[in-house]
N, C-alpha and C positions, 0 to 999 in steps of 0.2 A: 737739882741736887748738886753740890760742890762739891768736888775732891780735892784734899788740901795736898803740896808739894809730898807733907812728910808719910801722909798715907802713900802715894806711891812709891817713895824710896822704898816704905819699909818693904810693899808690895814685890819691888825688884830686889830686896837684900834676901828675901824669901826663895826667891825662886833664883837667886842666882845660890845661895849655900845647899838648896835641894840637885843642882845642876854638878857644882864644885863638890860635893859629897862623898869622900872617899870610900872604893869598895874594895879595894883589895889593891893593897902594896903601891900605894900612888896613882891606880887609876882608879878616877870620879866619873861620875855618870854619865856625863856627853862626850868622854874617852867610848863608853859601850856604846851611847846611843852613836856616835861615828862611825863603829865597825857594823851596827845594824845599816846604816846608811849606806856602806859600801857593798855591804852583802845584797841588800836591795839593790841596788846600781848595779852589780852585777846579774844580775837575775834576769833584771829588766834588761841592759845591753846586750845579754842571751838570746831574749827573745828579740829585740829590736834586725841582730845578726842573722838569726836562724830565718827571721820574716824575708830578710833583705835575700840571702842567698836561694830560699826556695824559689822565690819568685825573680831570681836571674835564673835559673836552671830550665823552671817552669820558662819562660820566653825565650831560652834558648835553645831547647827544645822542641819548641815551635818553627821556630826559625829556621832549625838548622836539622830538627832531627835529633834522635838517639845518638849520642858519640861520649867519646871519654870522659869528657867534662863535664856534661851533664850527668853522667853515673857518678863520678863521684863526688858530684856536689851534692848531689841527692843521699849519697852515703855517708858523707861527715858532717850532715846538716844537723844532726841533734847531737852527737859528738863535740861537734864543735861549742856549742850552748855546756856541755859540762864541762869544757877544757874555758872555757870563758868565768865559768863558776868556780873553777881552782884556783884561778887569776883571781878573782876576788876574793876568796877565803885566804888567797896567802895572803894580799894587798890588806883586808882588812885588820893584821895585827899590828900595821904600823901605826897608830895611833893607842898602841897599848905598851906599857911598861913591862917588860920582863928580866932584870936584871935586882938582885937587891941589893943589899944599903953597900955590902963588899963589892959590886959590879959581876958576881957571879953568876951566868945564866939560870934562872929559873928552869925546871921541868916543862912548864908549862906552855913554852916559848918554842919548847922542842916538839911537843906534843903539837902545837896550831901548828907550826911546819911540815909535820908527819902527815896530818890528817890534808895539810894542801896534795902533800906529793902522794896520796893513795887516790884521793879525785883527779890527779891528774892522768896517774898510771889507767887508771879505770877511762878515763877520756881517751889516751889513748889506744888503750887494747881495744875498747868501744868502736874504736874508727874503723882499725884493723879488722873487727868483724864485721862492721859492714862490708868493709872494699872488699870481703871475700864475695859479696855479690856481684861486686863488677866483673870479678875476673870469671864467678861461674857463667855471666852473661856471655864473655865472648868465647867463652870452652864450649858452649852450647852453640853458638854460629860456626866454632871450627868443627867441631866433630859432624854438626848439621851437612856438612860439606861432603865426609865419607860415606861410603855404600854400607857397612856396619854398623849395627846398632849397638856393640858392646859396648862402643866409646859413649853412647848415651848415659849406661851403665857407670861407668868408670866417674863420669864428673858428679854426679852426687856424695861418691867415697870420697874423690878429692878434697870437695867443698866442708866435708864432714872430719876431713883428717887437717884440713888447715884451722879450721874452728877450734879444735880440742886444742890443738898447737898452742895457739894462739889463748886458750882461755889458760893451760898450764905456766905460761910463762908470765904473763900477769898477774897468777894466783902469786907464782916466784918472788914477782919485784914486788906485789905490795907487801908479802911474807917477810921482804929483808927490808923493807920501808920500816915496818911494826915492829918485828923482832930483832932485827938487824942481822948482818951478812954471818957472825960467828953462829947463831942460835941455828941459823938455816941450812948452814953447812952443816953441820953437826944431826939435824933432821931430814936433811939426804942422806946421810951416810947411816943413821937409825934407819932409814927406808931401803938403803942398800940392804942393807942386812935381811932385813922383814922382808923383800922385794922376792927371796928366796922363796920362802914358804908361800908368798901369796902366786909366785910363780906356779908352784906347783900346784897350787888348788886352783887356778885360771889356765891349768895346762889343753883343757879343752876351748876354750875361747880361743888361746894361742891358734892353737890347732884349725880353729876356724877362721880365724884371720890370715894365717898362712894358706890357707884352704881357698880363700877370696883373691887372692893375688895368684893362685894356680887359674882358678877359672878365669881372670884375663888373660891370662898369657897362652893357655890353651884355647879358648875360645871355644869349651864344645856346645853354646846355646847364646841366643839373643834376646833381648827383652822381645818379648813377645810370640816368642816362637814356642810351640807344641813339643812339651819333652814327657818322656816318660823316663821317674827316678823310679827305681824299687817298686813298690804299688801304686804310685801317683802319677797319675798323668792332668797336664793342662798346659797353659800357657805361664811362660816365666814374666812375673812382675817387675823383678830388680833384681839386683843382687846387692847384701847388705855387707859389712865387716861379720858378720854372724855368721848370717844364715840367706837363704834363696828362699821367696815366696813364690808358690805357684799356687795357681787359680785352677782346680780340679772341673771337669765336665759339669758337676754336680754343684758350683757354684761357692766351696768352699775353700777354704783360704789354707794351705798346707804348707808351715812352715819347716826347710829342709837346712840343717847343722851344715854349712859348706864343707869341713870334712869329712862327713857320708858323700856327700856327692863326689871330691874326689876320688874317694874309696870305693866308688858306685859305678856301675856300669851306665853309662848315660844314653839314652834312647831319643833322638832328636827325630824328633816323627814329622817337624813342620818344614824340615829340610828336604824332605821325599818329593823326588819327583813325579810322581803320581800315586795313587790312593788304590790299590788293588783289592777286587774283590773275586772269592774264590765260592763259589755253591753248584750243588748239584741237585736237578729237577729229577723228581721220580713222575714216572706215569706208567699205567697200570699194564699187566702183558697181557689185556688182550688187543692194547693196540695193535698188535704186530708190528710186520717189518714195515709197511708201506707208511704209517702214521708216526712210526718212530724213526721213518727217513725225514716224514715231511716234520717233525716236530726239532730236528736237529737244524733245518735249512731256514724254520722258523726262527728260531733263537739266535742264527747268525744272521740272517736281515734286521733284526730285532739292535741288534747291536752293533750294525753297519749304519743304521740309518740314524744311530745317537749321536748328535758330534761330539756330547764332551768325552766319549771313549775312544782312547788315544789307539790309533789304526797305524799306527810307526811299523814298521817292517820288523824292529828288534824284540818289539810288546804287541802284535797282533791281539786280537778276540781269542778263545781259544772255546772251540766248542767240540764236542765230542760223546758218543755213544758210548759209555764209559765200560757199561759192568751190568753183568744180571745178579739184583740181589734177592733174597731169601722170600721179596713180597713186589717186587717192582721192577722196574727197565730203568735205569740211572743214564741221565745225561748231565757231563760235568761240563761247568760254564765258568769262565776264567776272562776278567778283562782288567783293563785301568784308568780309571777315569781321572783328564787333568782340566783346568787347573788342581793342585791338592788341597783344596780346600774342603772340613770335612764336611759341612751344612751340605755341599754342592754335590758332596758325592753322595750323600743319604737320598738327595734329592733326586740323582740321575736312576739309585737302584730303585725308587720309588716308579720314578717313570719305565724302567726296562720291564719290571714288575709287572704292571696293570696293562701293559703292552702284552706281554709274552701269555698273560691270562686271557684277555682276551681273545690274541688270535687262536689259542687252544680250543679256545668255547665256539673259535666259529669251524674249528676242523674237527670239532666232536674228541678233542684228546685229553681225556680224562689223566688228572693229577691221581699219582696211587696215595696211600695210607697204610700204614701201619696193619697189616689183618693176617688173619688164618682162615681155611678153609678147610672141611672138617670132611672125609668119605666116607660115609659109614657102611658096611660092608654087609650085607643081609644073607647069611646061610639060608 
């Protein structure tokens, strides 16, 4: 089959006036298909970049270990890919006409401008929050360094107060990007205003956030440590801008307002240095006196021969023949068992317990009970 010269001209006069085709105010088609072209190049040089620096990070990390460069190559690596995508969105309107027939800027020209500088703003606040990771990394090796655990505490707020920071002022520039600097000023100064009333309906929040900078500064609890707030006792989780999580005996999760807790009397039970236990054995009066000597010299061997109860000269055992009550012979029994752990001390009275019962069972010393005993009198 032959094709003659004039078929193919016409072939290319075809597709060159579908190419040349005017869409809008002097730019033709492969004016658009060019800025597709560059929007794709950039995309792909995005990823080309982001490929090339993980994998320097990644080997130098290997190499050398965790260290600075490596974190934040790690954090402005897909940041970087959308500040590379603004590059190309502004790039690709130079192959488009925006002025018309007077040389007066178009809208439209302004608008492809605007919409580069809101991806770029967003690339870079985007970075910015990453690198808030970096710096919580080494907040977490410096406080790792002190004997306190509040600072553990403390760098979660930080990391959570530079984010908000950081995402406000962003929302700001691309605000004045959009709207521009007069409309924004003007909707601060509306928010000034409003700022009042919403003050006042957030005055407990306030309250609780002021409430979270007392508890660092006084420091009266650590993560982790055993408090008791009002009727909650357990172990502190964190402490937030809000409020304090604590994890109750019973496994529940008790969220506490940080201005109650200022307001509260705080009971740090995981600070004690030892775990005192205070009870008294009853046994019956017909021991007498010889069984209710031996059953006193019992209970202090009993509790001489425990290590974890602490034999310090200042907190001795404390055993004694206490009182005769209404049905029984009362011997009061007083010690402290350390470490203050509390598993450890349920454990130790467990053992004092089955101890002090048994030697009773083998010296015949009946445990008393609760009773009466009735004389009835026969005329």
């Amino acid at each position: 089959m032959t094709i003659s010269a004039a078929t193919i001209l016409a072939e290319g006069q075809w597709w060159s006036k579908v190419v040349n085709y005017e869409l809008v105010r002097g730019n033709t088609i492969w004016r658009f298909l060019l800025v597709l072209l560059v929007v794709i190049a950039a995309m792909a040089g995005g990823r080309i970049v982001q490929f090339a620096v993980t994998g320097y990070a990644g080997r130098l990390a290997k190499k050398k270990g965790e260290m600075a460069l490596t974190l934040v190559l790690k954090a402005i690596v897909k940041p970087l890919y959308v500040a590379i995508f603004a590059a190309g969105v502004y790039c690709a309107k130079i192959p488009l006409y925006f002025n018309d027939e007077n040389g007066i800027r178009l809208s439209v020209g302004n608008g492809w401008t605007t919409i580069a500088r809101v991806v770029s703003a967003i690339a870079v606040a985007y970075a910015l929050y990453r690198l808030v990771d970096v710096i919580e990394y080494y907040l977490n090796h410096l406080v790792g360094k002190t004997e306190t655990k509040l600072d553990d505490m403390l760098v979660p707020v930080v990391r959570k107060a530079m984010r908000i920071t950081i995402a406000i002022i962003a929302t700001l520039m691309i605000a004045e990007y959009v709207l521009g600097a007069g409309k924004v000023k003007s909707l601060l100064l509306g928010a000034g205003v409003g700022g009042i009333a919403i003050a006042m309906a957030a005055k407990e929040t306030i309250a609780n956030f002021f409430g979270s900078i007392t508890i660092f500064t006084d420091r009266p609890f650590q993560m982790g440590e055993m408090v008791k707030i009002g009727d909650h006792s357990g172990p502190v989780e964190e402490v937030g801008f809000r409020s304090t999580p604590v994890r109750t005996l019973q496994g529940h999760l008790v969220t506490i307002p940080n201005s109650k807790i200022v307001d509260t009397a705080v009971e740090n039970i995981g600070r004690r240095p030892f775990i005192r236990r205070t009870s008294n054995l009853t046994i019956t009066y017909d021991s007498g006196h010889d069984k209710t000597t031996r059953a006193v010299e019992i209970v202090k061997k009993v509790l001489a021969e425990t290590p974890e109860v602490n034999t310090d000269p200042d907190r001795p055992p404390r055993v004694y023949f206490s009182d005769f009550n209404d049905w029984s012979l009362n011997i009061y029994m007083s010690y402290w068992v350390k470490p203050p752990d509390y598993w450890l001390y349920q454990e130790v009275n467990e053992r004092v317990n089955f101890e002090i019962m048994k030697r009773f069972e083998a010296e015949k010393i009946e445990f008393a009970f609760p009773s009466q005993t009735l004389y009835v009198k026969k005329e």
